[in-house]
C-alpha positions as YAML, in Angstrom:
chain: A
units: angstrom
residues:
- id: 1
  name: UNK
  ca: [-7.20, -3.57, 4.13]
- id: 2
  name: UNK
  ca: [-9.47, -5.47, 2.19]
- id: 3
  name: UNK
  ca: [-10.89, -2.22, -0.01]
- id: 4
  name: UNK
  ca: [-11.75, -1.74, -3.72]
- id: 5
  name: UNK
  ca: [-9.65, -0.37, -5.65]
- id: 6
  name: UNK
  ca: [-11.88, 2.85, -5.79]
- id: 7
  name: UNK
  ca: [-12.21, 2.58, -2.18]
- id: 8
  name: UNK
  ca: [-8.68, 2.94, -1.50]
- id: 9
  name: UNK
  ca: [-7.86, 6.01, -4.11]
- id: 10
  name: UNK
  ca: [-10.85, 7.50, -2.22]
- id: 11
  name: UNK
  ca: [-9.19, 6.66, 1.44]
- id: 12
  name: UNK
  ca: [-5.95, 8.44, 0.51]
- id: 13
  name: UNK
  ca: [-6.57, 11.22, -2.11]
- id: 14
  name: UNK
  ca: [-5.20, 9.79, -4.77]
- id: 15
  name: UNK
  ca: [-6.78, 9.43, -8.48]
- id: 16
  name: UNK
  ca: [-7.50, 5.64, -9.59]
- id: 17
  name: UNK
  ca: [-5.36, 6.01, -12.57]
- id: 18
  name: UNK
  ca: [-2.31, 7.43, -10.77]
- id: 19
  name: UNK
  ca: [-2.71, 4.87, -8.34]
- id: 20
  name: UNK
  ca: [-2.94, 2.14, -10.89]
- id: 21
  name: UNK
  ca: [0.36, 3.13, -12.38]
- id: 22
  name: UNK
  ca: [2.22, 2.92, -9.07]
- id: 23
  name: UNK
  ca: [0.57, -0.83, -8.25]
- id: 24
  name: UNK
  ca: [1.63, -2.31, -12.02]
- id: 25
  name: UNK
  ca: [5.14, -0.63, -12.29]
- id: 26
  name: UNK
  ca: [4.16, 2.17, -14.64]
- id: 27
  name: UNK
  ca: [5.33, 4.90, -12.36]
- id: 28
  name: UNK
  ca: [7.47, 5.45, -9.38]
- id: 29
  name: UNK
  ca: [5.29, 6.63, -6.27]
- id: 30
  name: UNK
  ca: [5.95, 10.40, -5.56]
- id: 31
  name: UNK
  ca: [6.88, 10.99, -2.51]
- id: 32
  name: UNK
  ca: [3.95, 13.69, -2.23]
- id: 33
  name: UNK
  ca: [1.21, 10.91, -3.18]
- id: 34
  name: UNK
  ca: [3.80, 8.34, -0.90]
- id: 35
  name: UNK
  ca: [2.89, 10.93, 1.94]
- id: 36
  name: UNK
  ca: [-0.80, 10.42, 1.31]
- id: 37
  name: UNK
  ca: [-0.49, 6.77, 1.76]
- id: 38
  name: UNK
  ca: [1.46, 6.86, 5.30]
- id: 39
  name: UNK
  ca: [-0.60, 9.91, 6.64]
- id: 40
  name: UNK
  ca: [-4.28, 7.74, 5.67]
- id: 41
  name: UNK
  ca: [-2.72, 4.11, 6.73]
- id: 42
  name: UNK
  ca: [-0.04, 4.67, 9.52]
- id: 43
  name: UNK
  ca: [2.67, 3.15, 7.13]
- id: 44
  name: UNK
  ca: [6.29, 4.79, 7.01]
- id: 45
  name: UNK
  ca: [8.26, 5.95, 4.06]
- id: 46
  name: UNK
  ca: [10.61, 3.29, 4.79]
- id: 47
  name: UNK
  ca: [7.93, 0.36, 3.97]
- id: 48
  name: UNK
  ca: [6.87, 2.28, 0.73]
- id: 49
  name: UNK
  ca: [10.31, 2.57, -0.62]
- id: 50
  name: UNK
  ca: [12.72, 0.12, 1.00]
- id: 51
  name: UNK
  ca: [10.24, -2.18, 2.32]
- id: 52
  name: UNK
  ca: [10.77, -2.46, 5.93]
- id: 53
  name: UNK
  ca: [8.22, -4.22, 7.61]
- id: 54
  name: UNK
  ca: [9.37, -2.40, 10.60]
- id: 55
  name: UNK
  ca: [7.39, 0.87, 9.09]
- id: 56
  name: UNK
  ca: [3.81, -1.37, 9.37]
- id: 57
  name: UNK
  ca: [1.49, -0.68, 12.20]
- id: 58
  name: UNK
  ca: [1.07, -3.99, 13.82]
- id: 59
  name: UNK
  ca: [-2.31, -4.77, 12.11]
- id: 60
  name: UNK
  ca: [-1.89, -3.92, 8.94]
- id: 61
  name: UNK
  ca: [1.73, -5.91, 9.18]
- id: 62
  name: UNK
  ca: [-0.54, -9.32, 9.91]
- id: 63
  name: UNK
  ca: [-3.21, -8.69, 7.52]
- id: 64
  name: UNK
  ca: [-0.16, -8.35, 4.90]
- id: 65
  name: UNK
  ca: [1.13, -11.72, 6.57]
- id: 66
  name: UNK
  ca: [-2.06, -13.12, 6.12]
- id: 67
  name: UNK
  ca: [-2.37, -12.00, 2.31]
- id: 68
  name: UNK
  ca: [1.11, -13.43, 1.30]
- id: 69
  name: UNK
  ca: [0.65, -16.74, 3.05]
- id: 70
  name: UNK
  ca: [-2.72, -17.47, 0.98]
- id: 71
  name: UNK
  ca: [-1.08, -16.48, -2.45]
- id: 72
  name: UNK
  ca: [1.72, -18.56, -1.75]
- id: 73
  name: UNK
  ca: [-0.50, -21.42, -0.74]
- id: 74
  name: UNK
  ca: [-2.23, -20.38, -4.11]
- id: 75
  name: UNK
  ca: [0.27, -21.11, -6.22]
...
């Protein structure tokens, strides 16, 4: 979605420490902050969780495309 960090806590309610724990590992989403993400970005629980690209709103599902094809050419 190409946002800051901050911008994205700010986008979906949730605190930039909280949100820092979920991206590194630290924590396991809750499903109330989870909710947060899918109501702000169209995304289903299924993607969060189980990773189902099926649960991506077209758009978002090729911008995520587009990310993982550049870090793979990357490394």
């Amino acid at each position: 979605m190409k946002l800051t960090q901050a911008a994205w806590c700010r986008l979906v309610g949730i605190d930039a420490p909280q949100w820092n724990n979920y991206e590194t590992g630290g924590r396991r989403i809750t499903i109330d902050a989870a909710l947060k993400v899918c109501k702000a970005t169209g995304v289903g629980l299924n993607w969060i969780y189980r990773g189902m690209a099926s649960d991506v709103p077209v758009n978002l599902a090729t911008a995520i495309q587009a990310q993982e094809r550049a870090a793979r050419k990357r490394s």
